[in-house]
PDB file of N, CA, C and O in Angstrom:
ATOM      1  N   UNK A   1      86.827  48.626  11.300  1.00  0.00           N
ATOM      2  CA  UNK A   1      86.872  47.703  12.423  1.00  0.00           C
ATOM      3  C   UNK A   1      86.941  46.264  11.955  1.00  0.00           C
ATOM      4  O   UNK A   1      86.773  45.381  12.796  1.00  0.00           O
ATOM      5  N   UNK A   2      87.156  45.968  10.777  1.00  0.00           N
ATOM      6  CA  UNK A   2      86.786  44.495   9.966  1.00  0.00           C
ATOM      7  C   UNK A   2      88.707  43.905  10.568  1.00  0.00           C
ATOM      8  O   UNK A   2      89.101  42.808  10.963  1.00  0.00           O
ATOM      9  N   UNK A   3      89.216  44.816  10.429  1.00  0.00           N
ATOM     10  CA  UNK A   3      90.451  44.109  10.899  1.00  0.00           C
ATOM     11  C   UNK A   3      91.106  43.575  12.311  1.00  0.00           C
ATOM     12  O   UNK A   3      91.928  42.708  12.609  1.00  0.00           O
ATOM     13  N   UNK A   4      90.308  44.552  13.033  1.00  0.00           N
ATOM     14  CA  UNK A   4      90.056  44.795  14.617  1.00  0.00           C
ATOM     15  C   UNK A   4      89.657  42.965  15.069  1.00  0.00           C
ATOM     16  O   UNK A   4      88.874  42.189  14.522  1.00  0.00           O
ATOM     17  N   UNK A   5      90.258  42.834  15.856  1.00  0.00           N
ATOM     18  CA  UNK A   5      89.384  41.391  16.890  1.00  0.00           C
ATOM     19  C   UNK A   5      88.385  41.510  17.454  1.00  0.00           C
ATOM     20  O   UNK A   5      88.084  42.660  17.773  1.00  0.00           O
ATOM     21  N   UNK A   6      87.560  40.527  17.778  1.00  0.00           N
ATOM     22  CA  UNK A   6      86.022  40.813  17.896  1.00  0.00           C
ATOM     23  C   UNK A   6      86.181  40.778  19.601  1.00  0.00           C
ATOM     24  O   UNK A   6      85.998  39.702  20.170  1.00  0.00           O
ATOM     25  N   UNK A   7      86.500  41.904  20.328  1.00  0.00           N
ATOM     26  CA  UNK A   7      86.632  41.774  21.717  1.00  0.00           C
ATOM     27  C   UNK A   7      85.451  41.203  22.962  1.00  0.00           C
ATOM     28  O   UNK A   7      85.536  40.918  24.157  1.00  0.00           O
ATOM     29  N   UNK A   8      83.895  41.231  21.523  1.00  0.00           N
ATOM     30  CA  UNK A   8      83.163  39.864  22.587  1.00  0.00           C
ATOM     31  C   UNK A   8      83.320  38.687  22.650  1.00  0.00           C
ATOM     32  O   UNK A   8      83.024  38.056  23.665  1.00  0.00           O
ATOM     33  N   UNK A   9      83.890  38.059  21.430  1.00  0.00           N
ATOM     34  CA  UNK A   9      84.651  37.103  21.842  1.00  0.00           C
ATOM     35  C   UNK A   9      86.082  36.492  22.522  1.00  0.00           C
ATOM     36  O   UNK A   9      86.548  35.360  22.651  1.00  0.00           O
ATOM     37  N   UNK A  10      86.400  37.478  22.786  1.00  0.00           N
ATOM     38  CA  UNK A  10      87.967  37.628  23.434  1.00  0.00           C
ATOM     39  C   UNK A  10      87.408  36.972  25.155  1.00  0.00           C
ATOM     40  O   UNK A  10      86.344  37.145  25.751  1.00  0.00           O
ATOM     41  N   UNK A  11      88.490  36.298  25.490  1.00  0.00           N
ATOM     42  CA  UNK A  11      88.362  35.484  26.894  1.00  0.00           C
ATOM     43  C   UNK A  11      88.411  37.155  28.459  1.00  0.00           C
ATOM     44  O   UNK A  11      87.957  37.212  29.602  1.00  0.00           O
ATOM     45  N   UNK A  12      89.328  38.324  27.446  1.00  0.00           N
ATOM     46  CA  UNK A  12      89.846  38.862  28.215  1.00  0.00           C
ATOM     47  C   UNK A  12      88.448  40.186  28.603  1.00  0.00           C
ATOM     48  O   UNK A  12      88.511  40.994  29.530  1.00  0.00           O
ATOM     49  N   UNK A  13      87.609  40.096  27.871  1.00  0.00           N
ATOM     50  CA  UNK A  13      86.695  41.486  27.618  1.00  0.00           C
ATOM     51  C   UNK A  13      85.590  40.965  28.917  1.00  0.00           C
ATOM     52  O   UNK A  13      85.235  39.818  29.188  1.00  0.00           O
ATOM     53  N   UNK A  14      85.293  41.994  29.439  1.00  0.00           N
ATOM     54  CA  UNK A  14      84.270  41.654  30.222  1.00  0.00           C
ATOM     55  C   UNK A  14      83.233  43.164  30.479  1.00  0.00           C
ATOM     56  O   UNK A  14      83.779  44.215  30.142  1.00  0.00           O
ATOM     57  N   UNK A  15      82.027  43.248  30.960  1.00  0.00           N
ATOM     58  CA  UNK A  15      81.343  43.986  30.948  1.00  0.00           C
ATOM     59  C   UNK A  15      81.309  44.578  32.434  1.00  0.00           C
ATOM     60  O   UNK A  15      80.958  43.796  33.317  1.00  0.00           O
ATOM     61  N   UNK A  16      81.706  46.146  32.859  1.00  0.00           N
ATOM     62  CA  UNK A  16      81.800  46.616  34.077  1.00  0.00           C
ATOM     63  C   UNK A  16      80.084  47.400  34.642  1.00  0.00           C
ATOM     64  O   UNK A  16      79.126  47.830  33.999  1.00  0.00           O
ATOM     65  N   UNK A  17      80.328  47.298  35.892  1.00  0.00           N
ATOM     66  CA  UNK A  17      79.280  47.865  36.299  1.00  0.00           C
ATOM     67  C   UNK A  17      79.432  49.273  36.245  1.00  0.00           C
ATOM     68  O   UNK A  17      78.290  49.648  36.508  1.00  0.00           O
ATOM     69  N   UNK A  18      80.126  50.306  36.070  1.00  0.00           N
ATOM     70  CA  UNK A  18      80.589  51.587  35.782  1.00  0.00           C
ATOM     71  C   UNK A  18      80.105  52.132  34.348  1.00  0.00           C
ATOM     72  O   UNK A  18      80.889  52.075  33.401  1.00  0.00           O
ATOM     73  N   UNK A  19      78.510  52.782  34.152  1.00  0.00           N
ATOM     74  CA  UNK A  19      78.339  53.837  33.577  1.00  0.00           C
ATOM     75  C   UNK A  19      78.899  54.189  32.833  1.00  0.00           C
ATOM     76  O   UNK A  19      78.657  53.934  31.654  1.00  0.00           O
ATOM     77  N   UNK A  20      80.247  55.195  33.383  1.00  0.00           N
ATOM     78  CA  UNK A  20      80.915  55.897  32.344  1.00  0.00           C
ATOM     79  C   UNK A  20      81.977  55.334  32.027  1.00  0.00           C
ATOM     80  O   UNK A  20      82.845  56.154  31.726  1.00  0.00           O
ATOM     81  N   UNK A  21      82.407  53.917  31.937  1.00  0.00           N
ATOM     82  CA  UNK A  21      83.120  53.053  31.101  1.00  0.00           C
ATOM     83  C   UNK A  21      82.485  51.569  31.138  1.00  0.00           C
ATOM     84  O   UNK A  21      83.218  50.750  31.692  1.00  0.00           O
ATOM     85  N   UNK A  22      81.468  51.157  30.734  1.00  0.00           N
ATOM     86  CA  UNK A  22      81.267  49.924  30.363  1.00  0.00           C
ATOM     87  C   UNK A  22      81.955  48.880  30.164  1.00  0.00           C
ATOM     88  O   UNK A  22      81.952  47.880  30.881  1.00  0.00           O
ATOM     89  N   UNK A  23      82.668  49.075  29.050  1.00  0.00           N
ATOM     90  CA  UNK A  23      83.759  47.795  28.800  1.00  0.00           C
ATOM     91  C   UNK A  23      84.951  47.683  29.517  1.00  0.00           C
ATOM     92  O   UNK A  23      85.603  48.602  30.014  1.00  0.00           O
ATOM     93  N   UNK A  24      85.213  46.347  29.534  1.00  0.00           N
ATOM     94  CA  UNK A  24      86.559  46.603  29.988  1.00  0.00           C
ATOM     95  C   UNK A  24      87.847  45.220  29.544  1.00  0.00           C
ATOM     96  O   UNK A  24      87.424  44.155  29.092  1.00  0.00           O
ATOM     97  N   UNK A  25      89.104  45.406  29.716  1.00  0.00           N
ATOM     98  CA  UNK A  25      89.753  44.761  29.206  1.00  0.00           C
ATOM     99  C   UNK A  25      90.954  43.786  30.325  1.00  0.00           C
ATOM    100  O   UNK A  25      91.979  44.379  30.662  1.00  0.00           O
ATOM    101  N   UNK A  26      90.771  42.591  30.737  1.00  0.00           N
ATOM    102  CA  UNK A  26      91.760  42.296  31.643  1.00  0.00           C
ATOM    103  C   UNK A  26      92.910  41.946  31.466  1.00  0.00           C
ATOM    104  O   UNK A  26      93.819  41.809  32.285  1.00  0.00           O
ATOM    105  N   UNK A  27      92.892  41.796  30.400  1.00  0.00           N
ATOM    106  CA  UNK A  27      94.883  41.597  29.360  1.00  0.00           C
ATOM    107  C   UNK A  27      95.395  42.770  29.372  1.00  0.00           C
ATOM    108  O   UNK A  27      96.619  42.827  29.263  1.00  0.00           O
ATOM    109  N   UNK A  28      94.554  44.159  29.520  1.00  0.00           N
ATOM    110  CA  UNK A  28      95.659  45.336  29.620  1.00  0.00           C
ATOM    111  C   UNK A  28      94.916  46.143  30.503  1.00  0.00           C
ATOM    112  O   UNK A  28      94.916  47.353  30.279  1.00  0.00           O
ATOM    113  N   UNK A  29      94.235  45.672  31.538  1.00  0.00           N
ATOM    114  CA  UNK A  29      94.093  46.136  32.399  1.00  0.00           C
ATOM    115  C   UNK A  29      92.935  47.621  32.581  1.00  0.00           C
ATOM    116  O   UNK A  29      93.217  48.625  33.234  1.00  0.00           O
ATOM    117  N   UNK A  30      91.858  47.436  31.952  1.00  0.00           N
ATOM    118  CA  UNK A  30      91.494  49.173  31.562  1.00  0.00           C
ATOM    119  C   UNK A  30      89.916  48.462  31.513  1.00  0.00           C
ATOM    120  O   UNK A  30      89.466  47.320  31.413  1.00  0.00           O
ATOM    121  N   UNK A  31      89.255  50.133  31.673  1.00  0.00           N
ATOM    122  CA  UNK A  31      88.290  50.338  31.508  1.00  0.00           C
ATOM    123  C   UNK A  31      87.352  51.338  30.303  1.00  0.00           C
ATOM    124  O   UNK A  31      87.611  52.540  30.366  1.00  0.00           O
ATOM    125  N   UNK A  32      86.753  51.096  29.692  1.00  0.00           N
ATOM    126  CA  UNK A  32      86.342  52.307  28.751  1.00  0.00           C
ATOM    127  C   UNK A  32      84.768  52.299  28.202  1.00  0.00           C
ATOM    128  O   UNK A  32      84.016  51.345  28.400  1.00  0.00           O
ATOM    129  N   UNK A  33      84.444  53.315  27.596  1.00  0.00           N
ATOM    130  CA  UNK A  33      83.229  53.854  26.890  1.00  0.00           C
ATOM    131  C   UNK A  33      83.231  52.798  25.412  1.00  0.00           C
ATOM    132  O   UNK A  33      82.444  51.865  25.254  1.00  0.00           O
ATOM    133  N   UNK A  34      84.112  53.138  24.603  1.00  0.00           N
ATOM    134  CA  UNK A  34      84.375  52.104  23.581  1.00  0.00           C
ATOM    135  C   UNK A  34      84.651  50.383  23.658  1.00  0.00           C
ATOM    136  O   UNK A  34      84.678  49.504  24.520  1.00  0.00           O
ATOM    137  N   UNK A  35      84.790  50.486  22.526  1.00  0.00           N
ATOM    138  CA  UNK A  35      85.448  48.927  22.391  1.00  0.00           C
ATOM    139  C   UNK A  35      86.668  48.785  22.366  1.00  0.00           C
ATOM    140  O   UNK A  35      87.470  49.245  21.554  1.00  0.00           O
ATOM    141  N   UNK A  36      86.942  47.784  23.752  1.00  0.00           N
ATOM    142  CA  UNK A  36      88.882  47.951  23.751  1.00  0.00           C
ATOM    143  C   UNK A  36      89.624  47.836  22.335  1.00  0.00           C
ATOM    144  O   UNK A  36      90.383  48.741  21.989  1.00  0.00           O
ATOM    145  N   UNK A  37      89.415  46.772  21.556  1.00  0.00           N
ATOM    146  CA  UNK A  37      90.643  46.864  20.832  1.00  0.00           C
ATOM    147  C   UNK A  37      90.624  48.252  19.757  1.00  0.00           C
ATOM    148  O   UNK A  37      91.579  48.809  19.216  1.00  0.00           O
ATOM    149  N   UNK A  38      89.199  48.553  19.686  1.00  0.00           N
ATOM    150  CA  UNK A  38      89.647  50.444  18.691  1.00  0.00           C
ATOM    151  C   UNK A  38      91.181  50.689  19.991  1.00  0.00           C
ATOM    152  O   UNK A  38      92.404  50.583  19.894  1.00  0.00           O
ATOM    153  N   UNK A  39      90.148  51.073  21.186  1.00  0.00           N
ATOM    154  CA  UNK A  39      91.407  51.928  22.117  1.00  0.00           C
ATOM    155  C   UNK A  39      92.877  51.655  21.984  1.00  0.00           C
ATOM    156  O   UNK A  39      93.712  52.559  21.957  1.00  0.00           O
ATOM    157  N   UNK A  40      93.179  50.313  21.898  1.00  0.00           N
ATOM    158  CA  UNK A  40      94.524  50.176  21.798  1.00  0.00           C
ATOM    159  C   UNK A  40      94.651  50.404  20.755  1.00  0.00           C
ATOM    160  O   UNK A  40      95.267  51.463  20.631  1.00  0.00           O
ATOM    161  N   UNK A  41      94.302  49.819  19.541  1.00  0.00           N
ATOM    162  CA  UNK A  41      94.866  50.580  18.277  1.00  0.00           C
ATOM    163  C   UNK A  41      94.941  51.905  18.180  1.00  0.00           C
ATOM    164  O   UNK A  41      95.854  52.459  17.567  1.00  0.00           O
ATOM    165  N   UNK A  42      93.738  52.699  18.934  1.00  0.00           N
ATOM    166  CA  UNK A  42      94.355  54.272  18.977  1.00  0.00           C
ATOM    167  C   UNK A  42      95.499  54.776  19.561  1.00  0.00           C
ATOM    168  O   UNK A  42      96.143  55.738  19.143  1.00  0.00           O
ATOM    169  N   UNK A  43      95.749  54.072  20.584  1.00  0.00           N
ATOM    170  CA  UNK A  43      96.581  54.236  21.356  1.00  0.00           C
ATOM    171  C   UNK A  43      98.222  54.060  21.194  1.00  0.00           C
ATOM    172  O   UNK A  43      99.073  54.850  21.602  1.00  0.00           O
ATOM    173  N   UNK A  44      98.453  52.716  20.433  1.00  0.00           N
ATOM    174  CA  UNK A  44      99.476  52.354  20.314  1.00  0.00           C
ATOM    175  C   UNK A  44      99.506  51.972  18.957  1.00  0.00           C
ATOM    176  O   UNK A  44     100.598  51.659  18.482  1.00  0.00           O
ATOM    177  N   UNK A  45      98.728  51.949  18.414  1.00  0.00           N
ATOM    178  CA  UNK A  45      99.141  51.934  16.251  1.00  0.00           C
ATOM    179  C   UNK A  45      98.774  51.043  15.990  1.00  0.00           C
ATOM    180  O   UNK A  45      98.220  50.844  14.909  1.00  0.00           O
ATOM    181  N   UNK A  46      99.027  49.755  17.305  1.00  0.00           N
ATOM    182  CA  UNK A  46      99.136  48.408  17.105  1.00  0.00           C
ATOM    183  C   UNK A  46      97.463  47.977  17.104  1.00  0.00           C
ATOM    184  O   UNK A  46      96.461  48.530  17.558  1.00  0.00           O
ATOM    185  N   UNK A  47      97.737  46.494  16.231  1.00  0.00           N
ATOM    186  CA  UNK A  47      96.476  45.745  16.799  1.00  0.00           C
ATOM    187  C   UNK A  47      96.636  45.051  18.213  1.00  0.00           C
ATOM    188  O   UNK A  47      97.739  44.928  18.744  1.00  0.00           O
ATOM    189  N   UNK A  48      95.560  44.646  18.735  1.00  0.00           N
ATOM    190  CA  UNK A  48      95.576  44.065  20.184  1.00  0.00           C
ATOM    191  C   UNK A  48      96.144  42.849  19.591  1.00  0.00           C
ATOM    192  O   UNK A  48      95.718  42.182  18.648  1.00  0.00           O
ATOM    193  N   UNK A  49      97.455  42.643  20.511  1.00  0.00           N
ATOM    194  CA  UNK A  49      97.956  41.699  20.309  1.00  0.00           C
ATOM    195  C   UNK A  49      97.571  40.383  21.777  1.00  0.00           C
ATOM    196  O   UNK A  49      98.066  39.259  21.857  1.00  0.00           O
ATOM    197  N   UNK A  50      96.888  40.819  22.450  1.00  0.00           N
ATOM    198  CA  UNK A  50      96.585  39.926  23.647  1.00  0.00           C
ATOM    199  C   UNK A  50      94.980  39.292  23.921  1.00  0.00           C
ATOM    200  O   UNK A  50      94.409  38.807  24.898  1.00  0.00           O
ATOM    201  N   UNK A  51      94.671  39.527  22.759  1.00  0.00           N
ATOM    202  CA  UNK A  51      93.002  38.744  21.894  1.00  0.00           C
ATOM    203  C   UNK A  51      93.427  37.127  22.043  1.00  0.00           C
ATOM    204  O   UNK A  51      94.500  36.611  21.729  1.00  0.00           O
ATOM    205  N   UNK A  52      91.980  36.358  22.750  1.00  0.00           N
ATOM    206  CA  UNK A  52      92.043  35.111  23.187  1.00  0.00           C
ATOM    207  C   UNK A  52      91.022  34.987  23.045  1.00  0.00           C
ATOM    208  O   UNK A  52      90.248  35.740  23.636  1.00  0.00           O
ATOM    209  N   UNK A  53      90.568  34.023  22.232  1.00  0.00           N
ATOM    210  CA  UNK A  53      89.228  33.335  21.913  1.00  0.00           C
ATOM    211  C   UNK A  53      88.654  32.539  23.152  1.00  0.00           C
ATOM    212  O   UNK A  53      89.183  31.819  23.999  1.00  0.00           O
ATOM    213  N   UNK A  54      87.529  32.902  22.948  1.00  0.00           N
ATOM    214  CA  UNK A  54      87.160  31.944  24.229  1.00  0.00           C
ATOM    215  C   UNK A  54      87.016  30.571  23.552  1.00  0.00           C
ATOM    216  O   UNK A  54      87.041  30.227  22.371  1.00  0.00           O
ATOM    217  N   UNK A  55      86.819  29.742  24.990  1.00  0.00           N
ATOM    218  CA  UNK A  55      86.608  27.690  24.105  1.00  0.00           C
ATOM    219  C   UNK A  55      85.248  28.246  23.403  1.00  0.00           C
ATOM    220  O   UNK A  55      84.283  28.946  23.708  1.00  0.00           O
ATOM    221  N   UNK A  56      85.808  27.423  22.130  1.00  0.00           N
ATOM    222  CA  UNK A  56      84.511  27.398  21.201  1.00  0.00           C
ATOM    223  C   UNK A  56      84.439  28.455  20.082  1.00  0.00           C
ATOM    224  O   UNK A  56      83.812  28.354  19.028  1.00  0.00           O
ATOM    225  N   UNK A  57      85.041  29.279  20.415  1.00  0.00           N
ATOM    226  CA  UNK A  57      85.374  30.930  19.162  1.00  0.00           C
ATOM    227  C   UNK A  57      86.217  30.672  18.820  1.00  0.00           C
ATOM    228  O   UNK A  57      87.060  29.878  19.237  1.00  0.00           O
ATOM    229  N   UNK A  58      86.147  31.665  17.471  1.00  0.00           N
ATOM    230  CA  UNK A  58      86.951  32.006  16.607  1.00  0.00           C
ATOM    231  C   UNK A  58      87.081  33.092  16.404  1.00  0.00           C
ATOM    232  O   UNK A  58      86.168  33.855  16.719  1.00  0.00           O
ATOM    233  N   UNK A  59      88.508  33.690  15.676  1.00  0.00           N
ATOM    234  CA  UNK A  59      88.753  34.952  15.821  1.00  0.00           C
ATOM    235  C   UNK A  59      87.899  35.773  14.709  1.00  0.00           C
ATOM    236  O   UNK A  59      87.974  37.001  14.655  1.00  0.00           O
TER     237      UNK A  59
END
């Protein structure tokens, strides 16, 4: 995960009231148990390419 973006600092990650998916991601639209950017990299090979620092972070 050292290569992965740190999706608590991402502008786009936010925390859902839903149990059985906690996290969630508003750049691609989803909800999940994990941490979005594993999911997309599982998903699509790729790294999250839609990671946005919030003011004040770094990636």
């Amino acid at each position: 995960m050292s290569n992965e973006p740190n999706c608590l600092k991402c502008r786009h990650f936010y925390v859902t009231w839903d149990p059985a998916a906690p996290r969630g991601c508003r750049g691609y639209g989803f909800k999940t148990k994990q941490v979005p950017s594993i999911v997309v990299r599982g998903s699509s090979g790729h790294p999250c390419y839609k990671f946005s620092a919030k003011a004040g972070e770094k990636k």
